[in-house]
C-alpha positions as CSV (number, residue, x, y, z in Angstrom):
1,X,-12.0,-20.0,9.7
2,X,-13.7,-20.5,6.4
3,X,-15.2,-17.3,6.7
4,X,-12.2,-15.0,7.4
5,X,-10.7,-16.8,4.5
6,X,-13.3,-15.9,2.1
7,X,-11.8,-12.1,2.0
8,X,-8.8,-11.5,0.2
9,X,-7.4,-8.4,-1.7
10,X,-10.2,-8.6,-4.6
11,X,-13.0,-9.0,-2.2
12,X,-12.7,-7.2,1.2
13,X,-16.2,-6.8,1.6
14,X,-18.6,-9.5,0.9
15,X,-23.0,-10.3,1.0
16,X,-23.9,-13.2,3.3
17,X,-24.7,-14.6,-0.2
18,X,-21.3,-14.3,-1.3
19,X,-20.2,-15.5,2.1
20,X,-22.3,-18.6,1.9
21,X,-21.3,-19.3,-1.7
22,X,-17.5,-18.8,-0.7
23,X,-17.8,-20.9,2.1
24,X,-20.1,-23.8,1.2
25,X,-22.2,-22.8,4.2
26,X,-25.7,-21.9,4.7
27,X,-26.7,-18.8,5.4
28,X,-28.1,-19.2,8.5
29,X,-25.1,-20.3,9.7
30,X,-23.1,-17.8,8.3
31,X,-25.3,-15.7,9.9
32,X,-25.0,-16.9,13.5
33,X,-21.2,-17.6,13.4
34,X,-20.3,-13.6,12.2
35,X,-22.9,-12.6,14.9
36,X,-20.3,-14.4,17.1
37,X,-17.2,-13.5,15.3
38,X,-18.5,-9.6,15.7
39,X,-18.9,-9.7,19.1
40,X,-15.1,-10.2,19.3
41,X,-14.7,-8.1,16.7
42,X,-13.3,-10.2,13.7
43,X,-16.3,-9.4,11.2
44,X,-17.5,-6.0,11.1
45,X,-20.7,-5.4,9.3
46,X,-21.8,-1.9,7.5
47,X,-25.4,-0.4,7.3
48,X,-25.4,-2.5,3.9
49,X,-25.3,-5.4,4.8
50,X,-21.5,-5.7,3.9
51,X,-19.0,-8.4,5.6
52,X,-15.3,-7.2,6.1
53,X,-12.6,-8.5,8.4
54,X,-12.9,-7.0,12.3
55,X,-10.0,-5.1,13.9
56,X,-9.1,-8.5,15.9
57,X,-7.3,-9.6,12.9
58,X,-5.2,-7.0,12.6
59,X,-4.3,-7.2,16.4
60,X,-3.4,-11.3,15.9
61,X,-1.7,-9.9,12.8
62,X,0.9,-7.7,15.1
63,X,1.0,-10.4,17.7
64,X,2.1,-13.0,14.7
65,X,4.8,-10.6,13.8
66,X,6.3,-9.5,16.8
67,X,8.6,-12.0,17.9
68,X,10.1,-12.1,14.1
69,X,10.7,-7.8,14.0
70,X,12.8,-5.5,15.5
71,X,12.6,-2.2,13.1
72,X,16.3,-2.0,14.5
73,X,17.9,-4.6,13.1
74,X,15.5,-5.4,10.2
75,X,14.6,-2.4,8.5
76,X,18.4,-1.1,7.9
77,X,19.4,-4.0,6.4
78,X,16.7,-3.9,4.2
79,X,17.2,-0.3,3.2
80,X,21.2,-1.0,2.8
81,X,20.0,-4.4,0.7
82,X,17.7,-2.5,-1.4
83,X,20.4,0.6,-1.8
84,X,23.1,-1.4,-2.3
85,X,21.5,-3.9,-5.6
86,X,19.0,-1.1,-7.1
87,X,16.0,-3.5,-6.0
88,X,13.0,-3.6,-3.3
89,X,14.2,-5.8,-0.1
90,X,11.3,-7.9,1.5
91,X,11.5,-9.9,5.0
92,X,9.4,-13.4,4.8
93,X,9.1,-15.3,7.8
94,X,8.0,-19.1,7.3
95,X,4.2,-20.3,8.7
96,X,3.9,-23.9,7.9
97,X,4.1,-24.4,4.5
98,X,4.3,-21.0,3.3
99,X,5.8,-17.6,3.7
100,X,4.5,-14.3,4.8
101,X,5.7,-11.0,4.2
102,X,6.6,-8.4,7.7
């Protein structure tokens, strides 16, 4: 888990150096858990050498959100909210001790 948590917004791609360092492992076994993690596809890796997060993620991702979203509830609420004060509407949904943005 260490390793997918490594990426964020200002590094989306990252060396297994920068892996390592991020993740207080060694490289070798940064090495043999993304070969695993890309077989399942949640670390991709370019012709570079490059790290980024696999297409799994995103499929957890939907599966995290589904049960909180229906577009036909949410979504014009939001757009009458956001009408309606002048300002952007936002729906959170709580995950343990903090809050994520649908």
């Amino acid at each position: 888990m260490s390793i997918l948590t490594a990426f964020s917004n200002d590094t989306p791609k990252l060396t297994l150096t920068e892996l390592a360092n991020e993740t207080g492992l060694h490289k070798s076994t940064v090495l043999r858990l993304t070969n695993s993690m890309s077989i399942y596809g949640f670390i991709q890796r370019d012709d570079k050498g490059y790290f980024s997060i696999g297409s799994s993620v995103w499929r957890l991702g939907l599966l995290f959100r589904k049960p909180y979203l229906s577009r036909q509830v949410v979504t014009p609420v939001l757009r009458r909210l956001a009408k309606a004060t002048g300002e952007s509407a936002s729906f959170y949904v709580r995950a343990g001790d903090e809050r994520v943005c649908l």
